[in-house]
C-alpha positions in Angstrom: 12.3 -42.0 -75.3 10.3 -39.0 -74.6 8.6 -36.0 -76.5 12.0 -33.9 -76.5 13.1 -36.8 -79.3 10.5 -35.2 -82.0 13.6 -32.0 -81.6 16.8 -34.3 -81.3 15.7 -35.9 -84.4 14.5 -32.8 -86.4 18.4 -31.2 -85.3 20.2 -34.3 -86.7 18.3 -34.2 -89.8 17.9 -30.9 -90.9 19.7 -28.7 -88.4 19.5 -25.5 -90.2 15.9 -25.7 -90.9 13.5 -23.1 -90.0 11.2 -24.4 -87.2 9.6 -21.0 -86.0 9.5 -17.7 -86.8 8.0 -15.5 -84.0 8.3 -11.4 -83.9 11.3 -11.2 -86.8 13.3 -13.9 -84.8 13.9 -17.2 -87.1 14.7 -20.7 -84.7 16.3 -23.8 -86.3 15.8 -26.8 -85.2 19.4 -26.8 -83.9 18.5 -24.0 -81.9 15.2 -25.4 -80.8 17.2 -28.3 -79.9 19.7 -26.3 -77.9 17.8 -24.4 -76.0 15.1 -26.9 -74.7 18.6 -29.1 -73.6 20.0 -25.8 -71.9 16.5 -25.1 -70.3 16.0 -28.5 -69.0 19.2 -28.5 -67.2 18.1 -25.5 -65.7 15.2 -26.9 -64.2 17.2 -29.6 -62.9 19.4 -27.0 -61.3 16.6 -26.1 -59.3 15.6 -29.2 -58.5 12.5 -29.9 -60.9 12.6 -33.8 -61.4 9.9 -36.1 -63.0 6.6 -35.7 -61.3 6.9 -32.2 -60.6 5.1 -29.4 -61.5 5.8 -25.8 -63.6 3.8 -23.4 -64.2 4.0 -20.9 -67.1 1.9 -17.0 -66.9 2.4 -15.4 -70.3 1.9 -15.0 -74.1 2.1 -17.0 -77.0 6.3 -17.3 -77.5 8.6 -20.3 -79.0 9.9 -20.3 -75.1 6.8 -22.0 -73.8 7.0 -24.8 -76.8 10.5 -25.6 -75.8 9.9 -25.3 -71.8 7.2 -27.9 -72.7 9.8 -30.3 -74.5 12.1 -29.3 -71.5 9.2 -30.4 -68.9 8.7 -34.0 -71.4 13.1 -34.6 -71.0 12.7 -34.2 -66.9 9.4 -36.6 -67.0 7.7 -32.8 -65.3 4.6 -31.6 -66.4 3.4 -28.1 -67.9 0.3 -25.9 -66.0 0.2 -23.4 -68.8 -1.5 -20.6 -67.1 -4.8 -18.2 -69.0 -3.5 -14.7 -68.9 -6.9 -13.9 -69.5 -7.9 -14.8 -65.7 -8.2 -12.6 -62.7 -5.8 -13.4 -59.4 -8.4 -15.3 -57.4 -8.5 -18.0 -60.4 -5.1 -18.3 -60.6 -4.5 -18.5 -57.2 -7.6 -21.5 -57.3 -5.2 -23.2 -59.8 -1.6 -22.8 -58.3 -3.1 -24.2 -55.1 -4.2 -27.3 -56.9 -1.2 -27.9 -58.8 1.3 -27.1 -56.3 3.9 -25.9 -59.1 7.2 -26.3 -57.8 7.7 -23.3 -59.8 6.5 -20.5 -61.8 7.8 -19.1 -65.2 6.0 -15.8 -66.1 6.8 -12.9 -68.6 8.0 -9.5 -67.8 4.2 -8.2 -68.6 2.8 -10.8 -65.9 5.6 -9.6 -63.4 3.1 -8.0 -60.7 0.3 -10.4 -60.9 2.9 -13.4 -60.7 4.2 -11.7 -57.7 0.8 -11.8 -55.8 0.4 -15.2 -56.7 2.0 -16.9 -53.4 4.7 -19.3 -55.8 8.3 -19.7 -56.0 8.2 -17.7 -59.0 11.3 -16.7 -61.7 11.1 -14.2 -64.7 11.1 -16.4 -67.9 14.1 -14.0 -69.5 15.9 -14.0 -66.6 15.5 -18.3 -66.4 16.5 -18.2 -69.6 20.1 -16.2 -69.1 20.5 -18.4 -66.8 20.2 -21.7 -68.6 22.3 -20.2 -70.9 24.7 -21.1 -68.5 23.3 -24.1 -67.8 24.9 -27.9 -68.3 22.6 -29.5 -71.3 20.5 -32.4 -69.8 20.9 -35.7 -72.1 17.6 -37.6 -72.5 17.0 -40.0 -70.1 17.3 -43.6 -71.5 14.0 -44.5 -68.4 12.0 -42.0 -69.8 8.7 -42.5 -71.0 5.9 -41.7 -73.3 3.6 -42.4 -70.9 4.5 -39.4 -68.1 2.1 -36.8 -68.1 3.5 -33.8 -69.4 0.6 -31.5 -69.3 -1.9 -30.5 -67.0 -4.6 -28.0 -68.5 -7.3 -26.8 -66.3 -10.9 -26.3 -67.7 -14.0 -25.8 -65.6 -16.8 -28.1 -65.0 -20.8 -27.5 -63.8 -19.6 -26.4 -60.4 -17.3 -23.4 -61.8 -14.0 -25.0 -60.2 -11.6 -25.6 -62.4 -10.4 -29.2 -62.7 -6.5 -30.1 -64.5 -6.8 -32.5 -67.5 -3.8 -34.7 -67.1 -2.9 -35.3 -70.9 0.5 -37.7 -71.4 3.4 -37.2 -73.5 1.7 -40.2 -75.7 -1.6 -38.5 -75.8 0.3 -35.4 -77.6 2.5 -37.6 -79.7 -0.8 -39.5 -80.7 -2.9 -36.2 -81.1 -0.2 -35.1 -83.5 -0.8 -38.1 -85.7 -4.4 -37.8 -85.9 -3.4 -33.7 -87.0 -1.0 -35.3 -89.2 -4.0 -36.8 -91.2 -6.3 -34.4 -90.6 -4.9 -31.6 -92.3 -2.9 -34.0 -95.0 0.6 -32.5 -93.2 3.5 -32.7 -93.8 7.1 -31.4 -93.4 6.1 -28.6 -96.8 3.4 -27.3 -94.4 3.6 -23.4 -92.9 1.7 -23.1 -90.3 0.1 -20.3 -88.8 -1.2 -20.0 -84.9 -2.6 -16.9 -83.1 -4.5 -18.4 -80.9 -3.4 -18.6 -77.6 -1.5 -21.9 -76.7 -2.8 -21.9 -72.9 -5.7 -23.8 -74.4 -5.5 -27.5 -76.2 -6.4 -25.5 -79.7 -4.0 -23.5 -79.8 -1.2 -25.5 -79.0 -2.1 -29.3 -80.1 -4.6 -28.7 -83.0 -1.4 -27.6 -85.3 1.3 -26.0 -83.7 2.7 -29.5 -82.5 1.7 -31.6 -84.7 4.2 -29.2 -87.4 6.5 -29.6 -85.6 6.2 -33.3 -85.1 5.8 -33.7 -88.7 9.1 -31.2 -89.6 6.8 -28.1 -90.9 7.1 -24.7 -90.2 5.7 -22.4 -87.8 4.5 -18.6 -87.9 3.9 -17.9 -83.9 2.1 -14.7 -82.9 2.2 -13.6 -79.3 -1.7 -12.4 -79.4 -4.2 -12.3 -82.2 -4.7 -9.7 -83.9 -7.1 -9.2 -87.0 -4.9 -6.6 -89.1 -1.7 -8.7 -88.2 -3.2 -11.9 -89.3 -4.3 -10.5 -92.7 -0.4 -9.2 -93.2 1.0 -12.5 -92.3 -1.6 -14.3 -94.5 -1.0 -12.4 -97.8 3.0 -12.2 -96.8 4.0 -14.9 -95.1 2.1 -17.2 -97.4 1.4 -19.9 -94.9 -0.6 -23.1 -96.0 -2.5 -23.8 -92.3 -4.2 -22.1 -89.8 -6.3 -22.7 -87.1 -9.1 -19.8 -85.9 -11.8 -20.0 -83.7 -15.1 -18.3 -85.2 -14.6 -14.8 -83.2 -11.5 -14.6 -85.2 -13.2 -15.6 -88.7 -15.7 -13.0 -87.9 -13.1 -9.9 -86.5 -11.0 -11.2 -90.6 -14.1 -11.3 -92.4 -15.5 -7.9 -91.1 -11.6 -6.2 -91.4 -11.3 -3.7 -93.9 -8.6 -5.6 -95.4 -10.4 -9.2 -95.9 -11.9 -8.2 -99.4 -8.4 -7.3 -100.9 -6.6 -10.1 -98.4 -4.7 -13.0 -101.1 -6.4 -16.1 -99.3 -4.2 -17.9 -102.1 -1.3 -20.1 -99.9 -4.0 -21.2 -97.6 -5.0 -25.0 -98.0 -7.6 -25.2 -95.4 -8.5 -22.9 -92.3 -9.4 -25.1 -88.9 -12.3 -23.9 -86.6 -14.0 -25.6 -83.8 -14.5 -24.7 -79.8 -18.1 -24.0 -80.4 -20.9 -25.1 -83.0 -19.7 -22.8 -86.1 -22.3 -20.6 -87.6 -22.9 -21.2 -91.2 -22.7 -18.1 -92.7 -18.8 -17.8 -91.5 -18.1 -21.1 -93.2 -20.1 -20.1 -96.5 -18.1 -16.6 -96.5 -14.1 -18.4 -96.1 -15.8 -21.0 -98.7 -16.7 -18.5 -101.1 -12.9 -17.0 -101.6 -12.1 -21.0 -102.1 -11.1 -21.8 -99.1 -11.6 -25.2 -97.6 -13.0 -24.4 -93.6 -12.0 -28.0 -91.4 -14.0 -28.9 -88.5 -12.5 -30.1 -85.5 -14.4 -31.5 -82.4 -13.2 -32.0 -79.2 -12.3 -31.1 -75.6 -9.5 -30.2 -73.3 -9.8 -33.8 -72.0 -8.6 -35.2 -75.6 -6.2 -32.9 -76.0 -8.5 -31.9 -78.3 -8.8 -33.8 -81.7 -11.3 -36.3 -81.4 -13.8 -35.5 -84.6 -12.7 -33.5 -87.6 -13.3 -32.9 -91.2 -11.1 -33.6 -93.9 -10.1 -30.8 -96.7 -11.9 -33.4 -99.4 -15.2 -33.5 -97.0 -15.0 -29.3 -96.0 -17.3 -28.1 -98.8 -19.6 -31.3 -99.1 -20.5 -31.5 -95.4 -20.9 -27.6 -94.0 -22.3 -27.9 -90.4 -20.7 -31.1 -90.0 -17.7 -31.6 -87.5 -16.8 -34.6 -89.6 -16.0 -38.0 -88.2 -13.8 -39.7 -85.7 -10.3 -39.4 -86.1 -8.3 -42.1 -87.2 -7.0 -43.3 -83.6 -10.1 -42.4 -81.9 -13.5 -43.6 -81.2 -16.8 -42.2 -81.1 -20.5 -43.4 -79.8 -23.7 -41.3 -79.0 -25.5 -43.1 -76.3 -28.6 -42.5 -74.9 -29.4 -42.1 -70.8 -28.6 -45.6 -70.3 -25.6 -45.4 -72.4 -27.3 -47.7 -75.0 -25.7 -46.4 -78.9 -28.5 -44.5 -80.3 -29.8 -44.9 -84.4 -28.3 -42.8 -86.5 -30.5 -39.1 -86.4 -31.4 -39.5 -83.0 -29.6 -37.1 -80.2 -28.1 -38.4 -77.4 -24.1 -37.7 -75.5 -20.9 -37.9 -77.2 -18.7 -40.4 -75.9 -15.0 -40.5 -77.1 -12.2 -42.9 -76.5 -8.7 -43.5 -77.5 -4.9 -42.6 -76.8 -5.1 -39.5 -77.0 -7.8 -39.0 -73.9 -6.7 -37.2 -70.6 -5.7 -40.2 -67.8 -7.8 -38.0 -65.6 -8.4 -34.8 -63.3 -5.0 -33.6 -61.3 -6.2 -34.8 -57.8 -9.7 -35.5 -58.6 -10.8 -39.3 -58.7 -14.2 -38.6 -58.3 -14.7 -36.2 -61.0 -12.2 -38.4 -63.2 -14.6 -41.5 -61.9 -17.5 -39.6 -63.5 -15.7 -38.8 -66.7 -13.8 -41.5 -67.2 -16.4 -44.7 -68.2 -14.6 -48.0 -69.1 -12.2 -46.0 -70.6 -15.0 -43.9 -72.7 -14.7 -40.5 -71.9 -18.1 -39.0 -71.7 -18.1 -35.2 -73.0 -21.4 -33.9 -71.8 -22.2 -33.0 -75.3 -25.5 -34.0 -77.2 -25.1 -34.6 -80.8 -26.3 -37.1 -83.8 -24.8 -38.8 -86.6 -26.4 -38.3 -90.0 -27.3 -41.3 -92.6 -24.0 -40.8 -93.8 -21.6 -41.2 -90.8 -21.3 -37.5 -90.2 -21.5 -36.1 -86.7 -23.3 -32.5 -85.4 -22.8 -31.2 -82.1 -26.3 -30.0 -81.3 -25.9 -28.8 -78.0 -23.1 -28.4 -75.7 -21.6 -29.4 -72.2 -23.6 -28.3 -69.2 -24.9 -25.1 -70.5 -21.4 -23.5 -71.0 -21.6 -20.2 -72.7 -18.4 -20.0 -75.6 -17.2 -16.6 -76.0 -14.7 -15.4 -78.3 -13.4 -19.2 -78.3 -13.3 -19.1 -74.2 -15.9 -21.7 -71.9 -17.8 -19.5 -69.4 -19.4 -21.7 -66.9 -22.8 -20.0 -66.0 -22.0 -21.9 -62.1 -19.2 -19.7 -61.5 -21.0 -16.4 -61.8 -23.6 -17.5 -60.1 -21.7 -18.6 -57.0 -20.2 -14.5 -57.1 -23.9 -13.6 -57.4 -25.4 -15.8 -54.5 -22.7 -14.4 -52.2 -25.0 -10.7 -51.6 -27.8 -11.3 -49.8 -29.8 -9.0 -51.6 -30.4 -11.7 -54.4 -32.4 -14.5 -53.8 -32.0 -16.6 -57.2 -29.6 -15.9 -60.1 -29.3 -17.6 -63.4 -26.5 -17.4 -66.2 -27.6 -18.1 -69.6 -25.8 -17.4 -72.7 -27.6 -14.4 -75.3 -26.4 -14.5 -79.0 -23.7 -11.4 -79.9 -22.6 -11.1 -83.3 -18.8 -10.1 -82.3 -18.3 -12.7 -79.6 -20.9 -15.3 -80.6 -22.1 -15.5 -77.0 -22.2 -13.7 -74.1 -23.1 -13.9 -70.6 -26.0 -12.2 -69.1 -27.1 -12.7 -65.9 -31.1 -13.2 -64.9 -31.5 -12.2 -60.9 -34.6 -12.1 -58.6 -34.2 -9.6 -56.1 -35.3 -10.6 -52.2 -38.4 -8.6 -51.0 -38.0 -5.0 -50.2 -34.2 -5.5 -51.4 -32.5 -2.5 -53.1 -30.6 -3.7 -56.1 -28.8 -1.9 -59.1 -27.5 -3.3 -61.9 -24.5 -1.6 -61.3 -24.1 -2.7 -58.0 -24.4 -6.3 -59.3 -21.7 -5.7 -62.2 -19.3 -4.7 -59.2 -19.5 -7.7 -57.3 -17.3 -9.3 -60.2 -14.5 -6.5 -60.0 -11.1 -8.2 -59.4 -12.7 -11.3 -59.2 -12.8 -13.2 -62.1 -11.6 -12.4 -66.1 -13.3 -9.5 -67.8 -14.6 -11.9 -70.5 -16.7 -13.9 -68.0 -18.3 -10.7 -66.4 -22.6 -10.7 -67.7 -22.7 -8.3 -70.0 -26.6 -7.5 -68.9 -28.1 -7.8 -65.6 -31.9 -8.6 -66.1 -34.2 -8.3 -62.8 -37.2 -10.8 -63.2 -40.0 -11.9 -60.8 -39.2 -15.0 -61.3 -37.0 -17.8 -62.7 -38.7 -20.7 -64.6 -38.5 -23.7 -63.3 -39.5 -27.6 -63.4 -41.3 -30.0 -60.9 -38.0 -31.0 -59.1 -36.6 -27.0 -58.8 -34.3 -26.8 -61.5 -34.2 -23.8 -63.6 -35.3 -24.6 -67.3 -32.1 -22.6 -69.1 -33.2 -23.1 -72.6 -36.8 -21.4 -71.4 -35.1 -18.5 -69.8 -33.1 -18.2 -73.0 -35.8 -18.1 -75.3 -37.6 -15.9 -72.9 -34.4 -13.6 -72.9 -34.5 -13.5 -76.5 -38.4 -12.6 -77.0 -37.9 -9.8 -74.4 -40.4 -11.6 -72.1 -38.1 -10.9 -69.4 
């Protein structure tokens, strides 16, 4: 048995179904079913067997939730691929996947062909499998093959793969499943991209696990999302605090009929309050989710029943997880007092593609230790106070300050360089970059703002270059961020 069962069973119950709608196209489960069958015996045309590898470059489309399925029938495993990253990152990724091949949409046709993969349009891979001979399941499959591997970076800027199994998703799902109170009535709604863990595992499969519906948008877009909410009617969706903010400032929020919607989900950063308070004041219940790439992501969440009783809360474990906040000796603090979020259960990553130490220092007795400082309040629920390694969330994507800062180091005209994040009331963060110049070095800031051209994404380039004497610092060297933030924000610099 393996994750392609959730559509065999969902065809020979209710073939005629509607599973997805995406751009005025309706899919049955039948056709779901189908297709993934046609596009795994395509892969296994061209030789993609369990263990191996494929990469996918593109939008949001019901094609990368069936070549997922497709990946789970051969025992392969999904790199889903940010479109949002520059060449150089992708190539950083490909190289560490080794993808025995690459599926990429017709937009992504001349970056994937700079890329150095075996590489194959995804229309014209899926004319072919048209042809294709339908693979049966496999009766030695298993849910324990990893299926996908989703790369996130870490402290030194270098992306790392979470290796999530097919059991991790299927057990994910459930803790959805209660979560949201879901079940095959649902219609779920999901614009953001499914590149990232949110996107994809927070609702989108878990409806379909549980039979519901889905409404797939290739990209977000505010006016779009307004029109599907008052038409479509659907009862779920998940958005990430940029995209409350870009609804809520819309023209067409005031008049928008919020009615169909049981709860909205929103997570990937703390939440402000004032986004909450406005959803919660057209009666609508705002869910918060906590987690990481590395538990694929639900670990923490609200329920609808806690939403409006707990604001600022990201709730409490899910049911098949666990959660501690230990101290620096890893010693369970009292409740009120800060210390890391640890998380363990089923639905954690086995580990970092190729990485044993990094997974060694992750991966605790089984705990998986998030980086994350947080408490628990006297009545059980948790707050994320402050979050992993200093990592700047904009618009719902990690910027690891390391990263820049590596690009910055390279000219030798700057002798120190620090990242932090500065508070922007579109994006909720943004990057801005603190430098100290060498002596007698000539320095602009736009010089500084081209070292990142072609580099690395757009949304990860500092959106201010600040020159300072100095960078503040403690006894052992290292540069005091939350100083050099609060001096940022006082203008002391």
């Amino acid at each position: 048995m393996d994750l392609s069962s959730w559509l065999e069973r969902r065809a020979d119950r209710t073939p005629g179904d509607l599973a997805i709608r995406f751009e005025g196209t309706d899919y049955s489960w039948a056709a779901l079913h189908r297709e993934m069958r046609r596009m795994a015996g395509a892969l296994a045309a061209l030789g993609i067997g369990r263990g191996d590898r494929v990469a996918h470059l593109g939008y949001n489309n019901p094609l990368f939730l069936v070549l997922l399925f497709a990946c789970a029938r051969l025992g392969a495993m999904l790199v889903p691929l940010n479109w949002r990253l520059a060449i150089p990152e992708h190539r950083i990724i490909l190289a560490d996947a080794e993808p025995a091949l690459l599926l990429y949409e017709d937009a992504f046709a001349e970056p994937a062909s700079r890329l150095g993969a075996r590489a194959l349009a995804l229309n014209a891979f899926v004319a072919a499998a048209a042809h294709a001979r339908e693979r049966e399941a496999d009766a030695s499959s298993s849910l324990e093959a990893p299926v996908l591997v989703v790369y996130t970076s870490g402290t030194t800027g270098r992306p790392k793969g979470a290796v999530l199994t097919q059991s991790a998703l299927s057990w994910n799902a459930v803790n959805s499943t209660l979560m949201h109170d879901l079940t095959g009535e649902d219609h779920v709604l999901t614009t953001l991209p499914m590149f990232h863990v949110g996107g994809l595992n927070i609702q989108t499969l878990p409806a379909l696990h549980a039979g519901a519906r889905v409404s797939l948008h290739r990209r977000f877009d505010p006016a779009a999302t307004l029109a599907a909410i008052a038409q479509a009617r659907p009862s779920l969706t998940v958005l990430v605090p940029t995209q409350l903010a870009a609804l809520i400032e819309h023209p067409a929020w005031p008049a928008t009929n919020l009615s169909s919607l049981r709860a909205i989900t929103t997570g990937s950063t703390i939440v402000p309050r004032p986004l909450i308070e406005a959803i919660h004041a057209r009666g609508v219940p705002v869910i918060q989710v906590y987690g990481a790439t590395e538990t694929a992501p639900i670990a923490i969440h609200q329920t609808r029943r806690e939403a409006f009783a707990s604001v600022g809360s990201c709730g409490r474990p899910a049911l098949h997880c666990e959660a501690r906040i230990v101290d620096a000796d890893g010693h369970e603090v009292p409740r009120g007092e800060r210390g890391e979020i640890l998380i363990r259960g089923p639905n954690v990553m086995t580990g970092y593609w190729r990485n044993p130490t990094a997974t060694a220092a992750a991966l605790v007795d089984g705990w998986f230790h998030t980086g994350d400082i947080g408490h628990v309040d006297a009545r059980g629920d948790y707050y994320i106070d402050e979050r992993k390694n200093d990592v700047i969330i904009s618009g719902g994507e990690s910027i690891y300050p390391a990263e820049i800062e590596a690009i910055l180091l390279e000219d030798v005209r700057i002798a120190e360089a620090a990242v932090v994040a500065r508070e922007d009331s579109r994006w909720g963060e943004v990057p801005v970059a603190v430098i100290v110049r060498r002596a007698g070095a000539d320095l602009a800031a736009a010089e500084v703002l081209a070292l990142f051209r072609d580099r690395i994404a757009r949304f990860k380039h500092p959106r201010a270059i600040v020159f300072a004497a100095s960078l503040p610092k403690n006894a052992l060297g290292k540069v005091l961020r939350h100083e050099l933030r609060r001096a940022l924000s006082a203008g002391e610099v």
